[in-house]
N, C-alpha and C positions, 0 to 999 in steps of 0.2 A: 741713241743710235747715231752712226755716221755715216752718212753715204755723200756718193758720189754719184755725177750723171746715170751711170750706170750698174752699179756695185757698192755694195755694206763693206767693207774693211772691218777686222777686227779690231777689239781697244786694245791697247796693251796695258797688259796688270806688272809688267815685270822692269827693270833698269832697263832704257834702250842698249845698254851690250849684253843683253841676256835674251838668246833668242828665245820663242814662243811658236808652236803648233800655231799654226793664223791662215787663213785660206777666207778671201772675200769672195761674198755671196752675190750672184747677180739681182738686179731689184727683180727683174721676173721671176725668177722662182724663187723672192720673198713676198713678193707681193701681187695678189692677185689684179689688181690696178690701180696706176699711181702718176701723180700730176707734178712736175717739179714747177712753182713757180718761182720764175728771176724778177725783180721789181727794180727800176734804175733810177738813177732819180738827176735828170739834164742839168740841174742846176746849182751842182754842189761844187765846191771851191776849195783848189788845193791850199792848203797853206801853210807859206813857206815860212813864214815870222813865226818869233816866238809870239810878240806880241798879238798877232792876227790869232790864235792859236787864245790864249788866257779871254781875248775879248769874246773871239767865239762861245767860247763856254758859260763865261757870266752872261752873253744874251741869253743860254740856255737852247742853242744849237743843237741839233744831233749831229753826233760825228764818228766819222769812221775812220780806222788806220790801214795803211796798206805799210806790209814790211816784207822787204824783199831779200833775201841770202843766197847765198852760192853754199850748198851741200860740199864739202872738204872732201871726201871718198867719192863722189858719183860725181862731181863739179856741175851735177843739174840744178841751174836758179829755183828756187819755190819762192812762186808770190801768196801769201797772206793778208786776207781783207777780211779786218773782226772790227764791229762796232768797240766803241771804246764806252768802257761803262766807270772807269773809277779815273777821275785826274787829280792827283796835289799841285797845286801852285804859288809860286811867291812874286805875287803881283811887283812889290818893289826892286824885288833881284831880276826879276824877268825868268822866270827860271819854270818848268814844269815837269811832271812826270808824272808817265802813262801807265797805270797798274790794271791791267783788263784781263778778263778771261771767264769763264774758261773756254779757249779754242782747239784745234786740233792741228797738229802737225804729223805731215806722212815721215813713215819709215821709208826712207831710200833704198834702205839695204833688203825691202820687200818688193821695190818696182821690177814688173817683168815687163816690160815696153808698153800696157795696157792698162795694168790696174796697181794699187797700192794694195799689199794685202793686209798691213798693218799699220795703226795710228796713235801717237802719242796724245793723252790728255795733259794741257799745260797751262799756265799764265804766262803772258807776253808784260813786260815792262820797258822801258826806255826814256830816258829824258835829255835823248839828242838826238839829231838825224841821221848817224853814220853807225849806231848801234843794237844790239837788242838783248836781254834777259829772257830767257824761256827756264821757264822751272817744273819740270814736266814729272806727273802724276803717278805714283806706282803701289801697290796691294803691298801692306805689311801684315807681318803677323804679331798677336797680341801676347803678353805675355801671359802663361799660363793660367795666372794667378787669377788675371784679366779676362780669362772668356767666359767663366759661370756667370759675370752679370750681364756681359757683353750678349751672349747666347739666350739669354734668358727672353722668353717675348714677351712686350708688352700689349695687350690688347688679344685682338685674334693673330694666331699663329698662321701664318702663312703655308708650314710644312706640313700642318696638321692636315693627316687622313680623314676623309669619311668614312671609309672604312678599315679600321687599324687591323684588321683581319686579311688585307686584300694588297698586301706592301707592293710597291714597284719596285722593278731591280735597282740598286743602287739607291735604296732608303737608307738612311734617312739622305738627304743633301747638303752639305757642308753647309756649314751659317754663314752668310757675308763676312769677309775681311775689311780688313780697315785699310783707308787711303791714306797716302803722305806727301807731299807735294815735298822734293829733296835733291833732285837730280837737276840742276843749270847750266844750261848750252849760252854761255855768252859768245856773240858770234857779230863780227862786223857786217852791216848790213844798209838799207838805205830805208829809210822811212819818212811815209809821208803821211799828212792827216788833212781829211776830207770834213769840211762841214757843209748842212744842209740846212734849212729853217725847217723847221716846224709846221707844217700846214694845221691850219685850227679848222677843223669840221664845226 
């Protein structure tokens, strides 16, 4: 699920140039009641070296990236702030690069001055400061051949009736599709990375 302060956004299953039915849900009438907590943490360090940046990580730091872009049709900035969970690095070259995800990026082309009504699933990558890679997420279809096993369930069936005498409209419900990661928004950008230590309980 994605939400926002106030509102569930839909995911997008489709290419972002392919619109989608999408209309965000307010959390109130999803949720009978619900607590956002923010956690901050005073004493985390931007850093702007590469080297600051490879050493953090062999202490074994947690760290976070903020990446920031300007929207090319809406020219509204979006800041993005995802822990980073995968780094490569080449200690000798000085060199690294940030492969994280999965995070969520809004659809612009859905902002009505209040809410986002749609969201891309993506990976974020980068291995400079003035860049970013997004390779965002979208429902393929299998090939023919491919859905008798794909369909097939293993274990207990999820669509299965209790009572097969008693069907709901629109039985049976399509089987899950398969996802692709295939769509890339490289996009000049500015980023930065946050480290934090570790507190040991």
């Amino acid at each position: 699920m994605a939400f926002s302060q106030n509102s569930i956004p839909s995911i997008a299953k489709k290419h972002s140039s392919e619109p989608e039915k999408s209309r965000a849900k307010t959390l109130k009438e999803s949720n009978q009641n619900y607590k956002i907590d923010i956690r901050n943490y005073a004493e985390n360090k931007n850093l702007s070296e590469i080297e600051a940046i490879i050493e953090s990580l062999l202490d074994g730091d947690a760290q976070n990236a903020l990446t920031i872009y300007e929207d090319e049709k809406t020219n509204i900035e979006v800041e993005l702030e995802h822990p980073i969970n995968v780094m490569n690095i080449n200690v000798k070259e000085k060199e690294f690069q940030i492969c994280t995800g999965p995070i969520l990026l809004p659809d612009l082309s859905t902002w009505d001055g209040q809410d986002i009504q749609r969201v891309f699933v993506a990976h974020a990558a980068f291995s400079r400061f003035n860049q970013v890679e997004f390779i965002l997420r979208r429902s393929v279809e299998a090939a023919p051949k491919e859905r008798k096993w794909l369909d097939q369930p293993r274990g207990r069936d999820r669509l299965e009736l209790i009572n097969p005498h008693n069907e709901p409209s629109g039985f049976p419900s399509p089987r899950p599709k398969l996802y692709a990661y295939n769509e890339t928004w490289k996009l000049p950008a500015k980023n930065l990375v946050f480290s934090e230590k570790y507190k040991r309980f």
